[in-house]
C-alpha positions in Angstrom: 88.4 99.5 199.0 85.0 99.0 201.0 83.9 96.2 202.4 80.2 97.0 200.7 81.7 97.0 196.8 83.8 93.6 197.3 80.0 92.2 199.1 78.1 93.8 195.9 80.7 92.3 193.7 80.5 88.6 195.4 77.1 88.5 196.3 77.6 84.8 197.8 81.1 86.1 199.8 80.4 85.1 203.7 80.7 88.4 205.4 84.0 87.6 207.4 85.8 86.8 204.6 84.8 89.5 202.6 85.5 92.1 206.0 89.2 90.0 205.8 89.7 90.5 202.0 89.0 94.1 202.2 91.2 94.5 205.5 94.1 92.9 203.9 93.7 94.7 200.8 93.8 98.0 202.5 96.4 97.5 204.3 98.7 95.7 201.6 97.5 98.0 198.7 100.8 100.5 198.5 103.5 97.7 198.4 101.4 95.9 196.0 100.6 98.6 193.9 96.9 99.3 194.5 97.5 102.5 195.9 98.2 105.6 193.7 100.9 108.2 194.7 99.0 111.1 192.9 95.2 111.9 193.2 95.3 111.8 189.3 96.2 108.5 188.6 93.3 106.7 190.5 91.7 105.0 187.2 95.1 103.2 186.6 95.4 102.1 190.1 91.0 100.9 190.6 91.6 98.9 187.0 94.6 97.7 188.4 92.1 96.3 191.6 89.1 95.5 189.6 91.5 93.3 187.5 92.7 91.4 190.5 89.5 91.1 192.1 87.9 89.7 189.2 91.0 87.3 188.6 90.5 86.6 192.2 86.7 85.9 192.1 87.0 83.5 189.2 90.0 81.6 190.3 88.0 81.0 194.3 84.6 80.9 192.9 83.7 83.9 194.3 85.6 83.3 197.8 84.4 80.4 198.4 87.1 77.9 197.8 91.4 78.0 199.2 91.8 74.8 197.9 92.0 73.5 194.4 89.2 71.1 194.3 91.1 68.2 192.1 93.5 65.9 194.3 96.8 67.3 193.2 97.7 63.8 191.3 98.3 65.5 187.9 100.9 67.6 189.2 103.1 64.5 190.8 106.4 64.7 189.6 106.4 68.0 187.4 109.7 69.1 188.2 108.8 72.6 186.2 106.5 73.1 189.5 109.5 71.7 191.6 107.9 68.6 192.5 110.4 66.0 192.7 109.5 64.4 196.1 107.2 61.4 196.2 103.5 63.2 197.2 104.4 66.5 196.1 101.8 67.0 193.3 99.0 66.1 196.3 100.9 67.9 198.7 101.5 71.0 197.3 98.1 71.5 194.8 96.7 75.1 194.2 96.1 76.9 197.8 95.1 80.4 197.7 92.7 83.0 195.9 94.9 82.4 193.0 95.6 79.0 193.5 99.6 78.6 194.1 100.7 75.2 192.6 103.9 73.4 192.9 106.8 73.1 195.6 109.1 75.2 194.4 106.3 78.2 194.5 105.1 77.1 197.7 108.7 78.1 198.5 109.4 80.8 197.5 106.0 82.3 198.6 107.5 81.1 202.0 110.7 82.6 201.9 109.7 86.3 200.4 106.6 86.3 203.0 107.8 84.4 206.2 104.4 82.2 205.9 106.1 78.4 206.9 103.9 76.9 203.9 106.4 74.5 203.0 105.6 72.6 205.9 102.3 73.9 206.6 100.7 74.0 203.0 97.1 73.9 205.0 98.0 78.0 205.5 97.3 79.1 202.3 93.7 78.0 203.1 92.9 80.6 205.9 91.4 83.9 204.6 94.3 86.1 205.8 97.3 83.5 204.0 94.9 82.9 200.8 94.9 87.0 200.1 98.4 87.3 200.8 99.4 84.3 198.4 97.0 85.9 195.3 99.2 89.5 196.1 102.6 87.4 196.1 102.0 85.9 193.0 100.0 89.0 191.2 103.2 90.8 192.2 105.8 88.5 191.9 104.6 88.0 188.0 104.1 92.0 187.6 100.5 91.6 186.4 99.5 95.1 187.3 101.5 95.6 183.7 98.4 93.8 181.7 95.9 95.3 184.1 98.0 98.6 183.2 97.4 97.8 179.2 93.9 96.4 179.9 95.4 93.3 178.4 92.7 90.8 180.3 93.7 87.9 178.0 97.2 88.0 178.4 96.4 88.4 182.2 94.6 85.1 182.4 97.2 83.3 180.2 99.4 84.5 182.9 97.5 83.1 185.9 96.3 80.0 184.6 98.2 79.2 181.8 95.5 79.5 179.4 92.7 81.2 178.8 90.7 78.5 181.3 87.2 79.9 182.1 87.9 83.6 180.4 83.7 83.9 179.8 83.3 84.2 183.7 86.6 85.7 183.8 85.1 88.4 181.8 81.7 88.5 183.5 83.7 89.2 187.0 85.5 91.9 185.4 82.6 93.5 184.1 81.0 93.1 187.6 84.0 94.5 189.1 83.7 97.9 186.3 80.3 98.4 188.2 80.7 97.8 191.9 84.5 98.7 193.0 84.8 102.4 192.6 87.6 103.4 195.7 90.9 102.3 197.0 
């Protein structure tokens, strides 16, 4: 991926996290599955990044925002998200390009990446941390399956529980069909 297409994709992306994204993504793209084995099967593997840059785009307002911008109230005491401490819900609100929610997945996140969110939830904020977070959970929820089936839908359902905002969702991914053309 160039630095140029992810720029020309989020025209309102500050330069230096848009030259982070793209490092990251490079680096990271074979063990999340952005990188193609064979030659032959690059179209799988670019709708595979379009997807998730589009996802991506939507769920951070075009990179903008780590942070979920509500105060994390509406999440106190949802044990499905594995709050049951008092402050939780604030504590551990949606960090990240994709927004990680709940104790139990700040967690994990921290256990299968060494990243002490737990106790540092603030992480998931920086550049570097939010990326990784959006590839732990696009991976750990084997989404490159709908991006596989070009099952966009079902792909939103699975990231936000819904189909929340699936217009610009749509509007992303039709952005990303135009400007992301390598891995």
């Amino acid at each position: 991926m160039k630095a140029q297409e992810l720029k020309d994709l989020i025209k309102g992306a500050p330069w230096e996290k848009v030259f982070d994204f793209v490092k990251v993504m490079n680096e990271k793209a074979e063990e999340y599955g952005f990188k193609p084995p064979y030659a032959y099967q690059n179209a799988q593997y670019l709708r595979r990044l379009r997807y998730f840059c589009a996802q991506v785009a939507h769920e951070s307002c075009g990179l903008l925002y780590t942070k979920e911008l509500a105060s994390g109230k509406a999440y106190e005491g949802r044990k499905d998200l594995g709050n049951t401490e008092k402050g939780d819900g604030v504590r551990f609100k949606g960090r990240g390009y994709i927004q990680i929610t709940g104790r139990a997945n700040y967690a994990a996140l921290a256990k299968d990446l060494k990243i002490d969110c737990v106790n540092h939830p603030e992480l998931l904020e920086q550049p570097r941390y939010a990326l990784l977070s959006a590839l732990w959970f696009w991976k750990k929820n084997s989404l490159n399956k709908y991006a596989d089936r070009d099952a966009y839908t079902e792909l939103t359902k699975r990231i936000n529980g819904g189909t929340n905002g699936l217009p610009d969702r749509l509007e992303w991914l039709r952005k990303a069909n135009k400007y992301i053309n390598t891995l």
